[in-house]
N, CA, C and O atoms as a Tinker XYZ file with bonds, in Angstrom:
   444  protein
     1  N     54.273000  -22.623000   47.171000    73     2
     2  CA    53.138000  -21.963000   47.750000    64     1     3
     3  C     52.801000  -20.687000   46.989000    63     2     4     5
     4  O     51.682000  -20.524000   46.502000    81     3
     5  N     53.573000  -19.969000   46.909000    73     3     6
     6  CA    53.539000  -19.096000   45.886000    64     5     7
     7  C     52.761000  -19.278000   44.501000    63     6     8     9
     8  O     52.033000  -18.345000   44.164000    81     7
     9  N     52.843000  -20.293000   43.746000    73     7    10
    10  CA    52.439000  -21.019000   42.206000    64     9    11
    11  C     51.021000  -20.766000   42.830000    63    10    12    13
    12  O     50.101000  -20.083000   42.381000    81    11
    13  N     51.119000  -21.760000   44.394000    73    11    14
    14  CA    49.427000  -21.267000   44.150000    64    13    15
    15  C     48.470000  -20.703000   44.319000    63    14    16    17
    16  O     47.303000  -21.097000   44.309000    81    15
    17  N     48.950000  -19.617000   44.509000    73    15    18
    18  CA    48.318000  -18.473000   44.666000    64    17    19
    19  C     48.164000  -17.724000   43.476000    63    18    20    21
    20  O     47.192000  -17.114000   43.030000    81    19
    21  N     49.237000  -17.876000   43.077000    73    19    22
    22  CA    49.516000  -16.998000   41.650000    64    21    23
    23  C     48.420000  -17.716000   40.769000    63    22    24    25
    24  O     47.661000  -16.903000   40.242000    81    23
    25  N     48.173000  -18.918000   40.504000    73    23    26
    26  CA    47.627000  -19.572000   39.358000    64    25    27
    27  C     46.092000  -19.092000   39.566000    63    26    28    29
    28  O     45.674000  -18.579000   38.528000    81    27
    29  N     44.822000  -19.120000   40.947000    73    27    30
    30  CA    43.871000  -18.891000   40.672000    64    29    31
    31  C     43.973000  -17.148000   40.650000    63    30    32    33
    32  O     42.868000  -16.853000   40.196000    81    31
    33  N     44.716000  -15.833000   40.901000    73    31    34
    34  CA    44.452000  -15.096000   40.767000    64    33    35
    35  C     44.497000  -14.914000   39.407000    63    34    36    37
    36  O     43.566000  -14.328000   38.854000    81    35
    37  N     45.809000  -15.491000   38.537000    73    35    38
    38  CA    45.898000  -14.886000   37.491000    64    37    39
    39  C     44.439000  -15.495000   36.391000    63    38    40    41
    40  O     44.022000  -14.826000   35.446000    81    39
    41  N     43.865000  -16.849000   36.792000    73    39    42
    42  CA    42.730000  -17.456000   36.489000    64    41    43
    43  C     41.855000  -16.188000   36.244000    63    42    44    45
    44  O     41.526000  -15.693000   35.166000    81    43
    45  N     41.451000  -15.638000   37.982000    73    43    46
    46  CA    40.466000  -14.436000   37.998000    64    45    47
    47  C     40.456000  -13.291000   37.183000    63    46    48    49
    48  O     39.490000  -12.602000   36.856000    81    47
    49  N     41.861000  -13.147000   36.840000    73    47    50
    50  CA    42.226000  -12.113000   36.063000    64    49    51
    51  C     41.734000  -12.023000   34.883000    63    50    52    53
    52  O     41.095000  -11.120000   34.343000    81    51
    53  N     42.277000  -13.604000   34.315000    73    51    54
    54  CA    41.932000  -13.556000   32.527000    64    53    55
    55  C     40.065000  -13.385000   32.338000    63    54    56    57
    56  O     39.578000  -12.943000   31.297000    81    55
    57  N     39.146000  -13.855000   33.635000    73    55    58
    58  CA    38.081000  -14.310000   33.393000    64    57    59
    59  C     37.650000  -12.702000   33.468000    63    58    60    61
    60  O     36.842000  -12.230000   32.668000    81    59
    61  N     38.184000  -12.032000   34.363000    73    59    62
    62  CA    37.738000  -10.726000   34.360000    64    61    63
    63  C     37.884000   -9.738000   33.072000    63    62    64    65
    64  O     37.176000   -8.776000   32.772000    81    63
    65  N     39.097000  -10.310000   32.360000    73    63    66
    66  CA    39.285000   -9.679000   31.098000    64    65    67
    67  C     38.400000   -9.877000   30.605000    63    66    68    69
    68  O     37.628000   -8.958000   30.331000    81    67
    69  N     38.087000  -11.408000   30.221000    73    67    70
    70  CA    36.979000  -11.655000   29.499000    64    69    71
    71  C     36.055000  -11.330000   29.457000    63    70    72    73
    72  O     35.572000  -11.141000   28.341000    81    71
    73  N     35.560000  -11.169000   30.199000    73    71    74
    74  CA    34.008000  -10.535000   31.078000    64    73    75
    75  C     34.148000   -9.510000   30.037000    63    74    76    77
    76  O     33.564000   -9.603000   28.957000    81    75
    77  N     35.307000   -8.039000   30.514000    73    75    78
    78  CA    35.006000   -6.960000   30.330000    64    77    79
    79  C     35.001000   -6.796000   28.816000    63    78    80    81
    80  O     34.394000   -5.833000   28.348000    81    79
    81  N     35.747000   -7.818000   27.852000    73    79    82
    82  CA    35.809000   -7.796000   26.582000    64    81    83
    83  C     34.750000   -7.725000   25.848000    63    82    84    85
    84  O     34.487000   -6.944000   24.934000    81    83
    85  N     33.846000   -9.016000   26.518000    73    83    86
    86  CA    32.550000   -8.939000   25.762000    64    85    87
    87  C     31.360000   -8.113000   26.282000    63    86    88    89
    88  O     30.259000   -8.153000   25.733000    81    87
    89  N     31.638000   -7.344000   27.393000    73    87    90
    90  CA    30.666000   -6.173000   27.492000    64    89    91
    91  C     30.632000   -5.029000   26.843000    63    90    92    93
    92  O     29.636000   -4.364000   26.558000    81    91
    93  N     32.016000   -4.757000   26.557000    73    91    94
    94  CA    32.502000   -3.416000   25.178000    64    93    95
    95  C     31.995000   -3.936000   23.882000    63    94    96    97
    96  O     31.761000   -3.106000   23.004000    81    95
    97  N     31.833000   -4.955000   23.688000    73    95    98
    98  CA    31.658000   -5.513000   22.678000    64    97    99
    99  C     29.971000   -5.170000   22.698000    63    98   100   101
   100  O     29.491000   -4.364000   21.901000    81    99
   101  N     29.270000   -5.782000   23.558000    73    99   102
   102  CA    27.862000   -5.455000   23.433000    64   101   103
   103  C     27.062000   -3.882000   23.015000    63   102   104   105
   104  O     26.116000   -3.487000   22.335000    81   103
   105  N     28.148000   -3.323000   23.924000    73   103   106
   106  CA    27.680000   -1.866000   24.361000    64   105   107
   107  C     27.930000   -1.225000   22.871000    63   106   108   109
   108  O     27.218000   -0.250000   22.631000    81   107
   109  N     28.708000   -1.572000   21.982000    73   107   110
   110  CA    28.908000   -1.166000   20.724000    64   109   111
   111  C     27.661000   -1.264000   19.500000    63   110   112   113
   112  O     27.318000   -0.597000   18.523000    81   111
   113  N     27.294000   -2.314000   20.081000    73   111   114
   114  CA    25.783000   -2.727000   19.247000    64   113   115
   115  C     25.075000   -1.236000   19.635000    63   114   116   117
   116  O     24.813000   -0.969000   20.808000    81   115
   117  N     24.916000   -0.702000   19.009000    73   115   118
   118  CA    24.354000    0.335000   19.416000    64   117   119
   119  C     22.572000    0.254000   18.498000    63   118   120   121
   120  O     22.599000    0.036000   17.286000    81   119
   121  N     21.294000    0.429000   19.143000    73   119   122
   122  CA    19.950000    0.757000   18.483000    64   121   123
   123  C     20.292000    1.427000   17.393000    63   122   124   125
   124  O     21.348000    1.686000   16.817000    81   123
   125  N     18.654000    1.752000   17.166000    73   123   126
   126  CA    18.491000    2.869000   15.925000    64   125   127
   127  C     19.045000    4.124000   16.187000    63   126   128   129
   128  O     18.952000    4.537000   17.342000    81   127
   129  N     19.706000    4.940000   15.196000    73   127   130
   130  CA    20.129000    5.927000   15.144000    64   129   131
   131  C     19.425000    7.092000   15.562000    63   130   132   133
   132  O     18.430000    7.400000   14.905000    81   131
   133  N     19.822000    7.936000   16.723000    73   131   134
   134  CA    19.214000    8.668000   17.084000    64   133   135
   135  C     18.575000   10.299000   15.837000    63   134   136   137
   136  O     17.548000   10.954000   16.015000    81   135
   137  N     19.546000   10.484000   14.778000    73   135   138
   138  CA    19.241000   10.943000   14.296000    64   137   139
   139  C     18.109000   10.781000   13.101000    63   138   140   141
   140  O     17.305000   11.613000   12.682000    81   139
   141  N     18.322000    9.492000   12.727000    73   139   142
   142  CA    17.288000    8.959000   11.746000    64   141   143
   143  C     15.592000    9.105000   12.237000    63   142   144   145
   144  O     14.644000    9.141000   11.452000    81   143
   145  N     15.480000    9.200000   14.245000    73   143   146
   146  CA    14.566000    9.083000   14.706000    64   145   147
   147  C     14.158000   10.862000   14.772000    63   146   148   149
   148  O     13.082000   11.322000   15.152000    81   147
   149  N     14.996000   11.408000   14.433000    73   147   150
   150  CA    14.431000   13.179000   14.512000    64   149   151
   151  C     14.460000   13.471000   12.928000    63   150   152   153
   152  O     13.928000   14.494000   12.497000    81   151
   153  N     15.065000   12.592000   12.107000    73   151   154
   154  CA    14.900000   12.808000   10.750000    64   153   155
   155  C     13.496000   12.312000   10.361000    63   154   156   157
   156  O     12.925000   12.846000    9.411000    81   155
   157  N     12.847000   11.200000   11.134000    73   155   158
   158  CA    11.633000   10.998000   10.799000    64   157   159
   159  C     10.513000   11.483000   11.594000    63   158   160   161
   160  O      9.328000   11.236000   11.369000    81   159
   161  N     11.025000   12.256000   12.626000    73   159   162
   162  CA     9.912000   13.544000   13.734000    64   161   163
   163  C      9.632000   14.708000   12.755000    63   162   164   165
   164  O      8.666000   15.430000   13.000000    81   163
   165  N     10.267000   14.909000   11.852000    73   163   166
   166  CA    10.734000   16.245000   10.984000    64   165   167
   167  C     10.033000   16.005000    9.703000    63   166   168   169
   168  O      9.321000   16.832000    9.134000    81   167
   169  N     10.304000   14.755000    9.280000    73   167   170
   170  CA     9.462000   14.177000    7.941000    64   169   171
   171  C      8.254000   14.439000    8.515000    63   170   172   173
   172  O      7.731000   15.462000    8.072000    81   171
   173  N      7.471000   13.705000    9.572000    73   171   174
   174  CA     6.114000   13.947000    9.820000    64   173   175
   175  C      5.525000   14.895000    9.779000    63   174   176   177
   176  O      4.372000   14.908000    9.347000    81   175
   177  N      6.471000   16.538000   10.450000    73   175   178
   178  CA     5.718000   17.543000   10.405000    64   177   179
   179  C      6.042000   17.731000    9.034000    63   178   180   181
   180  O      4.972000   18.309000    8.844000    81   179
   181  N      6.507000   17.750000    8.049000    73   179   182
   182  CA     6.831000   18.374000    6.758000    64   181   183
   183  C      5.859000   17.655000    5.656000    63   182   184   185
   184  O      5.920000   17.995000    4.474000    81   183
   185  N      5.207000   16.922000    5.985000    73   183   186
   186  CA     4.257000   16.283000    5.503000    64   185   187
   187  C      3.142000   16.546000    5.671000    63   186   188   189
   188  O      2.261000   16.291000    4.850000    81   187
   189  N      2.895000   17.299000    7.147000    73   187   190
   190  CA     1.567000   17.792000    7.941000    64   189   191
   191  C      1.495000   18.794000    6.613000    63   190   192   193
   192  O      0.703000   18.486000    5.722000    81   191
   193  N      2.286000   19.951000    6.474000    73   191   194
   194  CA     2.448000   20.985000    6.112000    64   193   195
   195  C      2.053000   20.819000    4.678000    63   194   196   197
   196  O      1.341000   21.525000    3.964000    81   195
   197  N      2.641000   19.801000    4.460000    73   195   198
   198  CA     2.066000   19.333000    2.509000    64   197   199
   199  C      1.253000   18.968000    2.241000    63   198   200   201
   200  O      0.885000   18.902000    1.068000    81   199
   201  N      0.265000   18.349000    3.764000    73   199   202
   202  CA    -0.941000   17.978000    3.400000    64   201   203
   203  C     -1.888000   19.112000    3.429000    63   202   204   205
   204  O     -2.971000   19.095000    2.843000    81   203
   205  N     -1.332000   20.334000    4.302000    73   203   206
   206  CA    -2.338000   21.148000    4.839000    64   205   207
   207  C     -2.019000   22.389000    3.187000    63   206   208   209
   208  O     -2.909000   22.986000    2.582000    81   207
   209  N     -0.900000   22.414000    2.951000    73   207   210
   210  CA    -0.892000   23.319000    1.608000    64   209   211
   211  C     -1.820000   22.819000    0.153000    63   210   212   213
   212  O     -2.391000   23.421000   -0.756000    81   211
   213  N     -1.604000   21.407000    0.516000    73   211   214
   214  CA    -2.502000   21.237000   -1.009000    64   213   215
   215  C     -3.951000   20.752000   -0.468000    63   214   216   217
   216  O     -4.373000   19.832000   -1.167000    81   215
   217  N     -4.646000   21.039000    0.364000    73   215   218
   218  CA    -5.923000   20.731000    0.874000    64   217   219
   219  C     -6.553000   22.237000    0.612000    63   218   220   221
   220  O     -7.746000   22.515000    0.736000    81   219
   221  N     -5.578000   23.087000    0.252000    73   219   222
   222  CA    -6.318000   24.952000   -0.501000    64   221   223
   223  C     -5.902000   25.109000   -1.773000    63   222   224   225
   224  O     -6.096000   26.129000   -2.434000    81   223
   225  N     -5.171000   23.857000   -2.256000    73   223   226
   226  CA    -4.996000   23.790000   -4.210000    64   225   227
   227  C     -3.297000   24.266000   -3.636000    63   226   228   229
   228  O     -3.130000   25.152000   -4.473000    81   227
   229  N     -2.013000   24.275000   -2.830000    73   227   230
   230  CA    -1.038000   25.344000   -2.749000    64   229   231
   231  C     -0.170000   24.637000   -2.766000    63   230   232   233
   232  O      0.835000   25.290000   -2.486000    81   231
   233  N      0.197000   23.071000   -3.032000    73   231   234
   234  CA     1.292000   22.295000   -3.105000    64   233   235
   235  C      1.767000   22.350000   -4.260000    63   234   236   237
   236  O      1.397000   21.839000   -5.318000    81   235
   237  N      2.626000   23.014000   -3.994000    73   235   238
   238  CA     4.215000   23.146000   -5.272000    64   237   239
   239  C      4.646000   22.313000   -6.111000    63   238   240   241
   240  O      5.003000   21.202000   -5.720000    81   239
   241  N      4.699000   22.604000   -7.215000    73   239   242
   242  CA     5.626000   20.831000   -8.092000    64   241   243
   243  C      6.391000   20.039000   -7.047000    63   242   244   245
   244  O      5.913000   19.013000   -6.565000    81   243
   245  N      7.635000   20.539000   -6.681000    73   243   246
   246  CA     8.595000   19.890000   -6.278000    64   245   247
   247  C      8.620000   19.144000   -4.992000    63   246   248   249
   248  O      9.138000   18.028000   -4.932000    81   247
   249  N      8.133000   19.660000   -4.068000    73   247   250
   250  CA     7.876000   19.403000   -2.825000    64   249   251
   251  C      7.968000   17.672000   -2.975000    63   250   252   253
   252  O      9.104000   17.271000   -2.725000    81   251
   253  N      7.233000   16.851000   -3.246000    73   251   254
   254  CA     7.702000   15.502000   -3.437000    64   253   255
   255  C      9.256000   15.128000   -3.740000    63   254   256   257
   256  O      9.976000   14.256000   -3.254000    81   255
   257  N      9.461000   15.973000   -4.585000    73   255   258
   258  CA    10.695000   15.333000   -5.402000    64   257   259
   259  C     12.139000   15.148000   -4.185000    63   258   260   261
   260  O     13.032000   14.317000   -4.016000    81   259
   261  N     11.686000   16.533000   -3.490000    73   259   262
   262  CA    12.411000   17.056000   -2.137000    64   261   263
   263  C     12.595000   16.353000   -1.257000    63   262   264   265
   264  O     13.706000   16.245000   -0.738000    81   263
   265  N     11.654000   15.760000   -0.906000    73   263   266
   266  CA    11.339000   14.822000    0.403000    64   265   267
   267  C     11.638000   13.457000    0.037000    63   266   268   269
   268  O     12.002000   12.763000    0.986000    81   267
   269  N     11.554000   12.634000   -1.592000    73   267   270
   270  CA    12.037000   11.772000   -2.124000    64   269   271
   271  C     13.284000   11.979000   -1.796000    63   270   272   273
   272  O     13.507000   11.196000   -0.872000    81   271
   273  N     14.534000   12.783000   -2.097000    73   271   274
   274  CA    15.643000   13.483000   -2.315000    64   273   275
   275  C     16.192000   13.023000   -0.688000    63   274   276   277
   276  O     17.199000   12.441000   -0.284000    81   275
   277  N     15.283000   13.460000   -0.182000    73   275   278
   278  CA    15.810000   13.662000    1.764000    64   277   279
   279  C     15.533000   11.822000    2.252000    63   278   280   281
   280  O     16.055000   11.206000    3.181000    81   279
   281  N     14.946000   11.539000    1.649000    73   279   282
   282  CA    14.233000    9.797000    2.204000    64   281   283
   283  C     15.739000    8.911000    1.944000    63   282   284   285
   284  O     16.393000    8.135000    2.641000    81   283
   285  N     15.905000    9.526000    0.444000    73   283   286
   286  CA    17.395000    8.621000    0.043000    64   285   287
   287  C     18.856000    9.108000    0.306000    63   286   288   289
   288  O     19.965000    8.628000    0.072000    81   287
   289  N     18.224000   10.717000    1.120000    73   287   290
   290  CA    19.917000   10.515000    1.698000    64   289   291
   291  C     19.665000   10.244000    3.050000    63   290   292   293
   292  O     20.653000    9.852000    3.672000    81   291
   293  N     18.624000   10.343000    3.675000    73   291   294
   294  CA    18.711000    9.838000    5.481000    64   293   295
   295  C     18.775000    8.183000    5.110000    63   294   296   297
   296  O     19.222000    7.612000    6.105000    81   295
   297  N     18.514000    7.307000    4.132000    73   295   298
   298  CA    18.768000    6.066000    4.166000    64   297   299
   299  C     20.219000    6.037000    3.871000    63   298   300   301
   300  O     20.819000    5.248000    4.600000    81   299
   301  N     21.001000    6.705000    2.965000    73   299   302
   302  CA    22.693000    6.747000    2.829000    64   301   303
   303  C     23.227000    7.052000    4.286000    63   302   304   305
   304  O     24.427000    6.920000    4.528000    81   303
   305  N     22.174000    7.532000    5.421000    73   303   306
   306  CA    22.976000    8.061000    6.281000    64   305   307
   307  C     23.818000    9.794000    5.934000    63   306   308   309
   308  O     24.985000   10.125000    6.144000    81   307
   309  N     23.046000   10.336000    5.541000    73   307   310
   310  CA    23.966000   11.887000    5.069000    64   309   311
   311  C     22.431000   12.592000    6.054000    63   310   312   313
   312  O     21.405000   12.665000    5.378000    81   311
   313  N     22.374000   12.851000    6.869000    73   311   314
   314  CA    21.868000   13.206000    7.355000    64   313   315
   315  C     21.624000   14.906000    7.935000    63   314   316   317
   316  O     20.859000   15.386000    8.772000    81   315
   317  N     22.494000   15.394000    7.191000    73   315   318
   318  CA    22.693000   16.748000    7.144000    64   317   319
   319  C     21.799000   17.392000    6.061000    63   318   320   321
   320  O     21.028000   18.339000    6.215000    81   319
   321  N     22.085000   16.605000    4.797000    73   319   322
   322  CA    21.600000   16.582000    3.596000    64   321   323
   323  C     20.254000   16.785000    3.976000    63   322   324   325
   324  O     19.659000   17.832000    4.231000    81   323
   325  N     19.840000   15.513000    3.970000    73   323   326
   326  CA    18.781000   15.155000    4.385000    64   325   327
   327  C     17.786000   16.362000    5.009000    63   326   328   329
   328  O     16.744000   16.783000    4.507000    81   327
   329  N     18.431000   16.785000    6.255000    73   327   330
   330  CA    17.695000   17.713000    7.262000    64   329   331
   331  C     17.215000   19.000000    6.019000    63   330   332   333
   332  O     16.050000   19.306000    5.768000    81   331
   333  N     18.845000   19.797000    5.168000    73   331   334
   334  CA    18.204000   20.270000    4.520000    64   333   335
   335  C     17.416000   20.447000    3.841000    63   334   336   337
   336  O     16.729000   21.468000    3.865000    81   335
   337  N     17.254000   19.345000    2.892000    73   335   338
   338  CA    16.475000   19.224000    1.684000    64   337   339
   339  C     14.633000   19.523000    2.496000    63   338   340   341
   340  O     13.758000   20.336000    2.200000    81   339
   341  N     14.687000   18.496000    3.506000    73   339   342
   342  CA    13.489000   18.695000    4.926000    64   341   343
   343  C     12.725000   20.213000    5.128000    63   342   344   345
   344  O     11.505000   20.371000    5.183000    81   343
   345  N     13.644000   21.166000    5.214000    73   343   346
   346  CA    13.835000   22.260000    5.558000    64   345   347
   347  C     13.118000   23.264000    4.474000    63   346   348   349
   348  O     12.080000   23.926000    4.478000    81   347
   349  N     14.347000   23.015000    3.406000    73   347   350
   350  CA    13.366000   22.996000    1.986000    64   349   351
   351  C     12.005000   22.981000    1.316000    63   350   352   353
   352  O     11.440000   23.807000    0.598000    81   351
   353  N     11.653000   21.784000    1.774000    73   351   354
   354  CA    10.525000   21.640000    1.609000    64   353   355
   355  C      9.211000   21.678000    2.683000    63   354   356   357
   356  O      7.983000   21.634000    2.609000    81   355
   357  N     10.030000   21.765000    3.502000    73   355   358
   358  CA     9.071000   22.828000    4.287000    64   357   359
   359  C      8.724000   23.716000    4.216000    63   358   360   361
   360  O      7.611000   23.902000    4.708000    81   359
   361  N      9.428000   24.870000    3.559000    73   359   362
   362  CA     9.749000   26.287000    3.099000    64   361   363
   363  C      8.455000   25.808000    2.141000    63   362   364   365
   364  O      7.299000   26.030000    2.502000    81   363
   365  N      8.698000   25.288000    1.177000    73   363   366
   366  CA     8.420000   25.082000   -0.417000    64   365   367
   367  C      6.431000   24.733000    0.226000    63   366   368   369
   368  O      5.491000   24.849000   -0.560000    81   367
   369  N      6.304000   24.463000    1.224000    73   367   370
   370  CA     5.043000   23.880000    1.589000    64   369   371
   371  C      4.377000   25.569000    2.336000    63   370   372   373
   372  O      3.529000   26.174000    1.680000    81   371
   373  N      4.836000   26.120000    3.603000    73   371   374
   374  CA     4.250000   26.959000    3.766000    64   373   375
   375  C      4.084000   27.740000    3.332000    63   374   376   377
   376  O      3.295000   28.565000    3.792000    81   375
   377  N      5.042000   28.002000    1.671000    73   375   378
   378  CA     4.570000   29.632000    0.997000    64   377   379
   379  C      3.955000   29.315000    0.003000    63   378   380   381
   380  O      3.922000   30.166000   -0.886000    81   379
   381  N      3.255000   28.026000   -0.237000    73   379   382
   382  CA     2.614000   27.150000   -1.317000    64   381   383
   383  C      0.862000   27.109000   -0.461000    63   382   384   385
   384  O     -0.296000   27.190000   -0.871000    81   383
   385  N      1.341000   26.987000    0.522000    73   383   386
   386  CA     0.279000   27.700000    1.699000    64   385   387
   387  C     -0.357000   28.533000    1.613000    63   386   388   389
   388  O     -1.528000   28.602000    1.240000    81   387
   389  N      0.745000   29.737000    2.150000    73   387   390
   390  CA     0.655000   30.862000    1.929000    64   389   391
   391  C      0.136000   31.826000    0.852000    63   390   392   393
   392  O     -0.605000   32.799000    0.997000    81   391
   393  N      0.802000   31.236000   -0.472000    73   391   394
   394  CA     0.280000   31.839000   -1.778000    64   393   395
   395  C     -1.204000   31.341000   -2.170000    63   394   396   397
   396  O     -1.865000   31.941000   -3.018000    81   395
   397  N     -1.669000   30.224000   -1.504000    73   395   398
   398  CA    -2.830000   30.176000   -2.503000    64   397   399
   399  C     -4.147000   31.166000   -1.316000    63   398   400   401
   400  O     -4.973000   32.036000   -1.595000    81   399
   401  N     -3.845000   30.607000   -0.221000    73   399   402
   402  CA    -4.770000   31.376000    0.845000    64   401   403
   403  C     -4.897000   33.181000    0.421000    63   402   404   405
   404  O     -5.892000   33.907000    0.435000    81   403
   405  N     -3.466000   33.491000    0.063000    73   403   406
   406  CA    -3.334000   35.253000   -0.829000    64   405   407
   407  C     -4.371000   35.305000   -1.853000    63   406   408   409
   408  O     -4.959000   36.359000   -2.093000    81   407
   409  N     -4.618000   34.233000   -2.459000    73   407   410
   410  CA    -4.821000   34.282000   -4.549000    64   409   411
   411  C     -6.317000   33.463000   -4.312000    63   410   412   413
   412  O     -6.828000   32.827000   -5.234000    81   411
   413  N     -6.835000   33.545000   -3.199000    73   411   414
   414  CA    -7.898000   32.432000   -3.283000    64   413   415
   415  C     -8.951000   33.155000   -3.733000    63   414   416   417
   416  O     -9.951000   32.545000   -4.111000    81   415
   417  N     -8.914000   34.571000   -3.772000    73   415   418
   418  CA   -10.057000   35.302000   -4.787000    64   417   419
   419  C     -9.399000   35.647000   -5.827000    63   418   420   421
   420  O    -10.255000   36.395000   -6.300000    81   419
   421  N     -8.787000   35.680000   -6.355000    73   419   422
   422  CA    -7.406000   36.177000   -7.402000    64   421   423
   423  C     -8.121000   35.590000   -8.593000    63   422   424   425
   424  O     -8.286000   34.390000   -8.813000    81   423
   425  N     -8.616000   36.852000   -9.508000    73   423   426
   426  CA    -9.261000   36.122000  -11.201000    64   425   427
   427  C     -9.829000   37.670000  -11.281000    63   426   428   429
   428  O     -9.625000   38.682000  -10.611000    81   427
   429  N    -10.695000   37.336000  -12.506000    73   427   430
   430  CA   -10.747000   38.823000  -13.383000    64   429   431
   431  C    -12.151000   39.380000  -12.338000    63   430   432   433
   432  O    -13.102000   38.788000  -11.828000    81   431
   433  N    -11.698000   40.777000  -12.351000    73   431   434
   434  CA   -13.162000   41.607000  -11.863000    64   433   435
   435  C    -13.696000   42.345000  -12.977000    63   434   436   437
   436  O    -13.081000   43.376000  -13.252000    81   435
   437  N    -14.741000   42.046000  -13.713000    73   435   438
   438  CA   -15.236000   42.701000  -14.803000    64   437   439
   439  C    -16.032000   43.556000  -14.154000    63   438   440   441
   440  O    -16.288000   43.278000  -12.983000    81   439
   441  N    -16.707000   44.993000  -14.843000    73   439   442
   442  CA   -17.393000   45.863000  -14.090000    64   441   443
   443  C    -18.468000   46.405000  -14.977000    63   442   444
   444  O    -19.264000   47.239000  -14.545000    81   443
């Protein structure tokens, strides 16, 4: 009497293992990377900024090269990198901005 009792609990048991095995398992699948999704909130504005600097002649050589630079390390996953280089060229965009809006009368005053 005993055996049978024992046999469907321990049944319930293994099925319950099972269960819980392949739910850890699912839950691991994890979506898109939450950071890749603020690495590309960040690209957008840093792009606003590059569009709005060279729409007054004020976009910098590099500024592309930067954001190229940041595209191929948020795809390596270095995402630190990445943010900086972002950062960078953000910098590199508003004083590219900045400088031409300064210099936009800037040329010779003959008298």
């Amino acid at each position: 009497m005993k055996t049978s009792k024992l046999l469907p609990s321990l049944a319930l048991g293994t099925l319950l293992l099972a269960g819980c095995a392949g739910t850890q398992t699912a839950s691991n699948e994890q979506g898109p990377d939450p950071r890749m999704a603020a690495f590309e909130e960040t690209l957008k504005a840093v792009e606003a900024e590059r569009k709005k600097a060279a729409s007054v002649g004020g976009e910098w050589r590099d500024i592309g090269k930067i954001i190229k630079k940041a595209k191929a390390a948020a795809a390596k996953g270095d995402f630190d990198k990445a943010s900086k280089l972002l950062e960078e060229a953000r910098f590199q965009a508003r004083m590219g901005y900045q400088q031409a809006m300064e210099q936009r009368n800037a040329g010779p005053r003959y008298q």
